[in-house]
Each structure stands twice: as C-alpha cells, then as structure tokens.
Residue frames relative to the residue before (quaternion, step in Angstrom):
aa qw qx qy qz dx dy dz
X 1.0000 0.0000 0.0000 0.0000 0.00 0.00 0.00
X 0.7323 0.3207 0.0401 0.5994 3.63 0.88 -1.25
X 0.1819 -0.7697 0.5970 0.1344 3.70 -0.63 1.03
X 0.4751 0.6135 -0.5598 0.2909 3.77 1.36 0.08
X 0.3630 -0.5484 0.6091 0.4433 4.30 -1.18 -0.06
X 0.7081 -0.4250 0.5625 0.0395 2.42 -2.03 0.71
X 0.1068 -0.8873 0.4480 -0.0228 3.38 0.15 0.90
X 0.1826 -0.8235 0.5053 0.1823 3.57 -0.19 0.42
X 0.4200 -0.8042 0.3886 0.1608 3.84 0.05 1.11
X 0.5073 0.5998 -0.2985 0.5420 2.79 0.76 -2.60
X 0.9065 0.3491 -0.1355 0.1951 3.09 -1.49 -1.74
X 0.5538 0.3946 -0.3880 0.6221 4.00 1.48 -0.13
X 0.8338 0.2676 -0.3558 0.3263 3.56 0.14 -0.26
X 0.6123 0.3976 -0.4296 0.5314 3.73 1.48 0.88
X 0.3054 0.5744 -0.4330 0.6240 3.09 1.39 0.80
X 0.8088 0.3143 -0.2129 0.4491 3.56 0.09 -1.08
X 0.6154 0.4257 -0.4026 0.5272 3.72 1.22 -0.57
X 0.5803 0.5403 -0.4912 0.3607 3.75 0.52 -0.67
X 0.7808 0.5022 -0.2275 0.2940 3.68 0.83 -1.19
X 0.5261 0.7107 -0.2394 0.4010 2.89 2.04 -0.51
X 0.5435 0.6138 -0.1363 0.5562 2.88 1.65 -1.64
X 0.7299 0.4200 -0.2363 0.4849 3.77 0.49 -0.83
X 0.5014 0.5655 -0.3962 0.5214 3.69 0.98 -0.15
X 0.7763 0.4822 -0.2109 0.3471 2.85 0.34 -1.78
X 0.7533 0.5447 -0.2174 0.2975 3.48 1.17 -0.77
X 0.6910 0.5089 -0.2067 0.4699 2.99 1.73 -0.95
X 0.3249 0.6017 -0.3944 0.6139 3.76 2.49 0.18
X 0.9065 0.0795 -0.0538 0.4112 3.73 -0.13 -0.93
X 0.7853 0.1971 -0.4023 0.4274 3.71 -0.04 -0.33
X 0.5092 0.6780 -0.4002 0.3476 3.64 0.84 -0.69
X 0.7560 0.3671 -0.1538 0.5196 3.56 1.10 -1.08
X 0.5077 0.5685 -0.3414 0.5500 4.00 1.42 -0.15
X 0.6677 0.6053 -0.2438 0.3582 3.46 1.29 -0.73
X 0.7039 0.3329 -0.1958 0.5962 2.96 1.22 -1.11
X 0.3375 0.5356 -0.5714 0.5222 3.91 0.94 0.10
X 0.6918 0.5175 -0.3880 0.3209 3.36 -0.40 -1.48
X 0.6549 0.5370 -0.2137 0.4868 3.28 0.49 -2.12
X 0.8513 0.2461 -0.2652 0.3799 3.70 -0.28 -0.68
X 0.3941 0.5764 -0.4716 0.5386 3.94 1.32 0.40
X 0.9380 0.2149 -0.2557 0.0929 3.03 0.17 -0.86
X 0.4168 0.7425 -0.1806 0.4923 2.23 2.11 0.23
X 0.6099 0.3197 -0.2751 0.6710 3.15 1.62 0.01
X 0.3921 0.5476 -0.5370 0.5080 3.25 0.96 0.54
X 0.6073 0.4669 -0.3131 0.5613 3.82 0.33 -1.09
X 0.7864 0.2593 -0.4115 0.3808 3.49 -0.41 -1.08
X 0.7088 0.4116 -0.4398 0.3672 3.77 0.29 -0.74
X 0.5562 0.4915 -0.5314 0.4082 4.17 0.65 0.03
X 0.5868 0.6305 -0.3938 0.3211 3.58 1.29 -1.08
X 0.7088 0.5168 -0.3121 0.3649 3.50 1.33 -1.58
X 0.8908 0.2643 -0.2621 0.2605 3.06 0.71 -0.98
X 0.3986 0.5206 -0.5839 0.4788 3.50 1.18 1.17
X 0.5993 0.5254 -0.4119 0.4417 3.76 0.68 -0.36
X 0.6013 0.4773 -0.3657 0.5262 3.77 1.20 -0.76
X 0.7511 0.5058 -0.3111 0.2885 3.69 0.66 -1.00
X 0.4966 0.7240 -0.2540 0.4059 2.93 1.98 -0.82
X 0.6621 0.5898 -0.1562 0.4352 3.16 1.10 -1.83
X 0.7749 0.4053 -0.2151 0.4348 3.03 0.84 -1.11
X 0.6666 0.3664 -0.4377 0.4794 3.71 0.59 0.01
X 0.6267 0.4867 -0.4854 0.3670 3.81 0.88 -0.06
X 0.4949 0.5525 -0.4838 0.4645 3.41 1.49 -0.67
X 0.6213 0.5455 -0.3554 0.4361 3.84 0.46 -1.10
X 0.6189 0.4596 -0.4220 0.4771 3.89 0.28 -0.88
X 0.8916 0.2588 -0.2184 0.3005 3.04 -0.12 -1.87
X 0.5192 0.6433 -0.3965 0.3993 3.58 1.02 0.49
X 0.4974 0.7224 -0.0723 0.4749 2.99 1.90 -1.20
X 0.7356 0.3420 -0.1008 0.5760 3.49 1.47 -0.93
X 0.7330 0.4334 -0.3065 0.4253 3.02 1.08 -0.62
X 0.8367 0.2864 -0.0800 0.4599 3.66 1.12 -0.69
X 0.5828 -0.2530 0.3031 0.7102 3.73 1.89 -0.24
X 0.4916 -0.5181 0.6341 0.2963 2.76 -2.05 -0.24
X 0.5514 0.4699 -0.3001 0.6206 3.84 1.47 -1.52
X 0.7001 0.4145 -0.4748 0.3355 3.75 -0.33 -0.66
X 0.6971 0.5423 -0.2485 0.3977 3.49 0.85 -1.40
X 0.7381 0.2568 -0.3232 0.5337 3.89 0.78 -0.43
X 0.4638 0.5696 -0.4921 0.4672 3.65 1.09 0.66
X 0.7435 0.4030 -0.2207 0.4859 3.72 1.29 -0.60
X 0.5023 0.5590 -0.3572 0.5546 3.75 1.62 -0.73
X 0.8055 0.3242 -0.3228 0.3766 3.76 0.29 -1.20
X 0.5517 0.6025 -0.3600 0.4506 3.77 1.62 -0.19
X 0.2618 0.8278 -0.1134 0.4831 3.34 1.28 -0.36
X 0.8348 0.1742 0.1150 0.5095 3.06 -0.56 -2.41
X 0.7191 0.4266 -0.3327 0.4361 3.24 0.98 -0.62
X 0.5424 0.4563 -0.5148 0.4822 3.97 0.94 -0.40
X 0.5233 0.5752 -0.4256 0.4628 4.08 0.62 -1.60
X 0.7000 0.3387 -0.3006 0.5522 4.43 0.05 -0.92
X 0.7489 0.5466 -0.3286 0.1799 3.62 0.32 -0.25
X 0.3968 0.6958 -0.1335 0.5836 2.48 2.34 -1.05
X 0.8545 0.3824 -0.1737 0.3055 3.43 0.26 -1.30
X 0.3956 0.6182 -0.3389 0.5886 3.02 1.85 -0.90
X 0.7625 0.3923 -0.1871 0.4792 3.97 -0.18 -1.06
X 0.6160 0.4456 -0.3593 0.5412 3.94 0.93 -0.29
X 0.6401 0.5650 -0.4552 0.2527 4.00 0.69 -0.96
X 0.8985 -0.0141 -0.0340 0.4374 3.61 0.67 0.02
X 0.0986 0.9411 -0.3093 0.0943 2.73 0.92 1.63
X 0.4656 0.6277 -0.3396 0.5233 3.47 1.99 0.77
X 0.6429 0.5688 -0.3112 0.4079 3.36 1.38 -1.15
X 0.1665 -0.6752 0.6917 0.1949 4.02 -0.95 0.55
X 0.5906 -0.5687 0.4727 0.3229 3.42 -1.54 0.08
X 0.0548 -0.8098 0.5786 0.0809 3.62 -0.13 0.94
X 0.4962 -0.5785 0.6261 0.1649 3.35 -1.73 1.27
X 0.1598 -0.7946 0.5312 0.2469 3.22 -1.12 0.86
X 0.4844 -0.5710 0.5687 0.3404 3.45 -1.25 1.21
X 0.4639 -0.5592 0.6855 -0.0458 2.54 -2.22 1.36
C-alpha cells in the first residue's frame, strides 16, 4: 500500500540506549578499574619492599653482629638509623623558613 519502510523504533532506540550505556562505561567504570587494579598492586609491591628492607636489614645486623660483636654492632645499626631519621627529619620541609609572628 505504502512505499515508505517499515522502521523498527523499539529496537533503534535500545540500540541507542545500549551505546549510550557503553560510552558511559568505558568514561567511568572502565577507568576506576584499572585505578583500582594498579593501587593494589602497589599495595603488594610496597608490603614486599618493606619486608625485603627489614629482611636486609637484620641480616646486615647478624652478619655484622658476628663479624664485629653483638654491643659494637647495635652501636653501628642504631648510628645508622639514627643519621637515616636525621636526614629525614631535616628533608620534611625543606621550603618552609621559620616565620616570626607579628605582634
């Protein structure tokens, strides 16, 4: 009767919401995902370092411990820890000056 097609609404506009929906996802969770993913993954690696430092750091202590005393060896581990805290203590603000308060 009609030479116009037959168009199929329904099925173009859940088509168009599906793609919408897919935009929207690959903008916001798609990219939270891989945040996530790479937190925690540096979550792991930084527990790994700092048992691998603690590790290190009591074998350095043993095998120093044998070679030079036990007293001599926590006289040189806590000299050490204590320059390593000094440093850092003096690095935490190393832009900031001491300001006088005005009166």
């Amino acid at each position: 009767m009609t030479d116009r097609p037959r168009t199929d609404y329904p099925a173009k506009i859940a088509d168009s919401l599906e793609q919408v929906a897919t935009k929207i996802r690959s903008l916001t969770v798609d990219r939270v995902a891989v945040g996530v993913t790479w937190a925690a993954i540096g979550i792991v690696i930084a527990a790994i370092a700092l048992l691998a430092i603690i590790w290190l750091l009591v074998a350095f202590f043993r095998a120093l411990g044998t070679l030079i005393g036990q007293e001599v060896a926590y006289a040189v581990v806590g000299g050490i820890l204590l320059l390593a805290g000094v440093f850092v203590w003096v690095k935490r603000h190393p832009d900031d000056e001491p300001t006088q308060p005005q009166e």
